[in-house]
C-alpha positions as CSV (number, residue, x, y, z in Angstrom):
1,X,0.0,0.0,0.0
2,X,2.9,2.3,0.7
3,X,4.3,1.7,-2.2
4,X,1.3,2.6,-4.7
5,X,0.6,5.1,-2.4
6,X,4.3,7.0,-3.3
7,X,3.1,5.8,-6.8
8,X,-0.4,7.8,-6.6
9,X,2.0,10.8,-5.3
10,X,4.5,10.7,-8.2
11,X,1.9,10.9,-11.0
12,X,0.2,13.6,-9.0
13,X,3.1,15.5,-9.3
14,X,3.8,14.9,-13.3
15,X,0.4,15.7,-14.0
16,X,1.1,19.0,-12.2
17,X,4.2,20.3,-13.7
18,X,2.9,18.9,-17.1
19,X,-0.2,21.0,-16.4
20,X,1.8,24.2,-15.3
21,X,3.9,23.9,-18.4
22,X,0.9,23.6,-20.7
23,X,-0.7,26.4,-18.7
24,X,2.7,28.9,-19.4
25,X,2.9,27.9,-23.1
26,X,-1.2,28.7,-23.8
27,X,-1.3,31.6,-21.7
28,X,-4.3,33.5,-21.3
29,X,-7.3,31.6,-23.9
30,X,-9.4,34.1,-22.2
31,X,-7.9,35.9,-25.0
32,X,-9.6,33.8,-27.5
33,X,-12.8,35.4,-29.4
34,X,-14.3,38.4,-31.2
35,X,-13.2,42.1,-29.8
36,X,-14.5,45.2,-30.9
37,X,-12.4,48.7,-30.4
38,X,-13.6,50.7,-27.4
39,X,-13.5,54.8,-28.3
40,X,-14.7,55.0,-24.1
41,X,-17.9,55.2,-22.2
42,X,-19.4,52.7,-19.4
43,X,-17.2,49.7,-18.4
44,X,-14.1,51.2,-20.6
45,X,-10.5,51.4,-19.0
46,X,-9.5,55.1,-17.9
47,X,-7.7,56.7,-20.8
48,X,-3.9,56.5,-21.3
49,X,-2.8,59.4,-23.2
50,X,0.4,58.3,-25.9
51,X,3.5,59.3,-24.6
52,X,4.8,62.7,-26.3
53,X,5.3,62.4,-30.3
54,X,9.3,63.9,-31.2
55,X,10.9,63.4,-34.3
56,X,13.9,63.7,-35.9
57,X,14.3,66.3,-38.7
58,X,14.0,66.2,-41.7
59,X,10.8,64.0,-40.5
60,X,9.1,66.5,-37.8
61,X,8.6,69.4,-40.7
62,X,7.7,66.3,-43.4
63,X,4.6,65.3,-41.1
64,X,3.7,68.5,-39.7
65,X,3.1,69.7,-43.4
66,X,1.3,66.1,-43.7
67,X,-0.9,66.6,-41.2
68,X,-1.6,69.9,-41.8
69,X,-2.5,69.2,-45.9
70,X,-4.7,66.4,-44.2
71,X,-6.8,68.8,-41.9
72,X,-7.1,71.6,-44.6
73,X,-8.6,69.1,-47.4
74,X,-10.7,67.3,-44.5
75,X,-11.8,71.0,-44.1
76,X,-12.9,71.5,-47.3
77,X,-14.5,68.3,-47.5
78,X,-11.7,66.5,-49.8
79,X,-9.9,64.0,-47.6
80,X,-6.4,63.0,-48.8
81,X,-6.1,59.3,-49.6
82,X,-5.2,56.9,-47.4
83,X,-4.6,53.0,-47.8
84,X,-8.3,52.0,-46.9
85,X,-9.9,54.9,-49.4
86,X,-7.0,52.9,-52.2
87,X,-8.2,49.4,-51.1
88,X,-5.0,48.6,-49.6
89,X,-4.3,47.2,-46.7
90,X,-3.6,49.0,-43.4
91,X,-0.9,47.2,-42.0
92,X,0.7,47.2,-38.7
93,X,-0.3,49.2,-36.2
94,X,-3.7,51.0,-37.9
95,X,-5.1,47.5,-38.5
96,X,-5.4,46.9,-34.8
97,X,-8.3,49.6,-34.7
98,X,-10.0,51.1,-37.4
99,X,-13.3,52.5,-36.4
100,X,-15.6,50.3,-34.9
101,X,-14.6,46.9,-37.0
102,X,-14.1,43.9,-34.9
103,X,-10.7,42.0,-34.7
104,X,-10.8,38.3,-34.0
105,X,-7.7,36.6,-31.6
106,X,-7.3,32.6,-32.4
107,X,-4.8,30.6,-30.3
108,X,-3.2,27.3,-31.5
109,X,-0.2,25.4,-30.2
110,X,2.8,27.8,-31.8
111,X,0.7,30.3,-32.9
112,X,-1.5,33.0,-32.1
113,X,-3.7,34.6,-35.4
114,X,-5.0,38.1,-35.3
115,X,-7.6,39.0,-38.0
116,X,-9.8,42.0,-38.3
117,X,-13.1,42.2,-40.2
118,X,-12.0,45.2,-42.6
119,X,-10.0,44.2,-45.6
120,X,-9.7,41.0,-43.6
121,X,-6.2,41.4,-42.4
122,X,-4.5,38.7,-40.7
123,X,-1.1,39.1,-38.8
124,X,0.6,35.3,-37.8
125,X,2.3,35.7,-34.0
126,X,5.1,33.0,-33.8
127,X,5.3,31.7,-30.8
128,X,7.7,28.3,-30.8
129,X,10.9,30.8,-32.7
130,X,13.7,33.6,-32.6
131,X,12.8,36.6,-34.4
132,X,15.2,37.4,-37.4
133,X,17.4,40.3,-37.7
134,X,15.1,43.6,-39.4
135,X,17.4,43.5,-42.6
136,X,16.6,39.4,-43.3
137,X,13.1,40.2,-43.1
138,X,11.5,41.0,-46.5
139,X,9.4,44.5,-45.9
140,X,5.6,44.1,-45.6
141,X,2.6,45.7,-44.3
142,X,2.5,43.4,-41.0
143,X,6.0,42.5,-40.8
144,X,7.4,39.4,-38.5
145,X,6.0,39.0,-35.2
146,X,7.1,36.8,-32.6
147,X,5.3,36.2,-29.1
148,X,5.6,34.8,-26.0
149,X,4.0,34.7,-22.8
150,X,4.4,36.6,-19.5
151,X,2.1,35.3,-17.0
152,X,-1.3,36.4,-18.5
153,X,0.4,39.3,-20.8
154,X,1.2,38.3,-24.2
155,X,4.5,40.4,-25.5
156,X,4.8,40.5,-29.0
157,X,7.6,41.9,-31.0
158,X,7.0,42.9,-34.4
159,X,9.7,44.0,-36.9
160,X,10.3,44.1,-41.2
161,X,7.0,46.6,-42.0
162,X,7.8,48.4,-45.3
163,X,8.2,52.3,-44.3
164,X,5.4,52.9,-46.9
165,X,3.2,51.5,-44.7
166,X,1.0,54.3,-42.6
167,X,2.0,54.5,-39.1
168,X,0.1,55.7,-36.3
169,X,-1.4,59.0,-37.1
170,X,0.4,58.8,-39.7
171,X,3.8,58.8,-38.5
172,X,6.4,58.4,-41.1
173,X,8.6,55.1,-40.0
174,X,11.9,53.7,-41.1
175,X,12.7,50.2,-42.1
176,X,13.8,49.4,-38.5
177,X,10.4,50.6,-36.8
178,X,10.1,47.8,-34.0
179,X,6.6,47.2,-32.6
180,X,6.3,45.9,-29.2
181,X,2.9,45.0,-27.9
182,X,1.7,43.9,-24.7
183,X,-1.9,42.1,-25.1
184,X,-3.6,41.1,-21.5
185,X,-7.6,41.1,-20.2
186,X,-8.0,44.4,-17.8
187,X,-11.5,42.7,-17.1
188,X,-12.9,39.1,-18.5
189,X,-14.4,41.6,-21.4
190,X,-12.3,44.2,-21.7
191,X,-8.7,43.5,-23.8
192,X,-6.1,45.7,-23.4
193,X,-2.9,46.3,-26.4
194,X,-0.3,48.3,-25.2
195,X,1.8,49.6,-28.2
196,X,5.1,51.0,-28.4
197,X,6.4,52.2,-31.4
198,X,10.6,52.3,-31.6
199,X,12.6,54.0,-34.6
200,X,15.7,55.0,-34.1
201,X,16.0,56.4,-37.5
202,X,12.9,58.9,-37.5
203,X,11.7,58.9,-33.3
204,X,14.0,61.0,-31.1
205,X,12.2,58.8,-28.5
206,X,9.7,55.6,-28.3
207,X,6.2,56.5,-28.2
208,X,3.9,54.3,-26.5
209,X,-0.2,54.1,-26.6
210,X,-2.9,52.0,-25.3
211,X,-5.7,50.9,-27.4
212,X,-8.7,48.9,-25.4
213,X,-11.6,46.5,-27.1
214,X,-14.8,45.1,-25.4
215,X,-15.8,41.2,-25.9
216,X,-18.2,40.0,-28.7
217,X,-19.7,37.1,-27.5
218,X,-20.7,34.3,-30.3
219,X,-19.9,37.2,-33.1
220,X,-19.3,35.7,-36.3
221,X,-16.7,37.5,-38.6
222,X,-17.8,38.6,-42.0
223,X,-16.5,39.1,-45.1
224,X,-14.8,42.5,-45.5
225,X,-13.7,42.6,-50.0
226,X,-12.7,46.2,-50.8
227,X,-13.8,46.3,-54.3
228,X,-13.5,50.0,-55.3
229,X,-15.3,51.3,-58.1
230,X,-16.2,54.6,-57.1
231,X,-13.4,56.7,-56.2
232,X,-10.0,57.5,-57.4
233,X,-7.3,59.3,-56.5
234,X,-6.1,63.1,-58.5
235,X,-2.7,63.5,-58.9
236,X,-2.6,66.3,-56.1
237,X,-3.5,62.7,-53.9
238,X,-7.2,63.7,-53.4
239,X,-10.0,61.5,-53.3
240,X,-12.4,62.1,-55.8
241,X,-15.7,59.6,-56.7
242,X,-15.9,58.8,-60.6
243,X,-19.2,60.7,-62.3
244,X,-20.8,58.0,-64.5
245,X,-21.0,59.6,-68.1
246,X,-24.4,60.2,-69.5
């Protein structure tokens, strides 16, 4: 009896580390599921301001007149073209909220997928490999993630997204932008994404915002094809819609 009973105790004890092992490389499936961006009000996380916004020159003057074009043709109600307006997609970051479109987390052994609804982007987070060096990395608009788990927090590292990619509010990027993101559950609805955004070519420093998403329970994802046949862009980069001859 003593002896199956030191038995019983051993396999108790495999089953636990095996468990606690299986536990660290799934991390949080809470994370699992449909997520739509929050833009505040009831049950959203206090807001997080982005850290301050310095760039280098010549890159500080470049956006500055970007922005400034952008709010004088949204002004006279002829917004500049973007990537979404040219049925392109976003890319890393924009993709991970643009307007109210849902974004769908999927968790396998390896891997953890990120899709969102509009132009049905997906981004592949590597979780069982070393992330490459930026120059092996052929450019792209969601570049090379790699993940891993800390306790609850998913920490991704993203690197290799083409600098003609838009960056956050439009922030002109270099080929060695690094993305860092830190995913985790503030409440069991409420998904956090902490970004921070690291160029040592155009940023004087990192800047860092927080972007929060409520749960969509059962939502089904649907199919998002950007088939433009109304608009075009002029060659001064306005968007213009097509007038059907008569």
């Amino acid at each position: 009896m003593k002896t199956f009973g030191a038995f019983a105790v051993l396999l108790a004890l495999v089953a636990s580390s095996a468990s606690a092992q299986t536990a660290s490389a799934v991390g949080d499936p809470r994370l699992s599921g449909a997520w739509e961006p929050m833009r505040g009000g009831p049950g959203a996380p206090p807001p997080t301001p982005p850290s301050p916004i310095t760039l280098k020159a010549p890159y500080a003057a470049e956006w500055q007149a970007r922005r400034a074009a952008q709010d004088e043709a949204t002004k006279k109600g002829e917004p500049l073209a973007t990537l979404g307006s040219e049925c392109l997609p976003y890319g890393m970051p924009t993709m991970m909220a643009v307007a109210n479109y849902p974004i769908e987390i999927l968790q396998t052994p390896g891997q953890v997928t990120i899709l969102t609804e509009v132009h049905s982007e997906v981004r592949r987070v590597f979780l069982d490999r070393p992330q490459l060096k930026a120059e092996d990395i052929p450019p792209g608009y969601y570049g090379r993630s790699i993940g891993k788990w800390e306790g609850n927090t998913l920490v991704i590292d993203s690197l290799g997204i083409d600098p003609k990619v838009a960056g956050y509010q439009s922030l002109p990027h270099s080929a060695r932008l690094r993305i860092t993101e830190r995913i985790s559950l503030a409440s069991p609805d409420v998904l956090q994404d902490q970004i921070t955004l690291d160029d040592p070519v155009v940023l004087e420093k990192p800047v860092t915002y927080t972007l929060a998403y409520r749960r969509l329970p059962k939502y089904e994802m649907v199919e998002f094809v950007c088939d433009n046949n109304r608009e075009y862009t002029d060659d001064k980069g306005v968007v213009r819609m097509k007038v059907q001859e008569k």
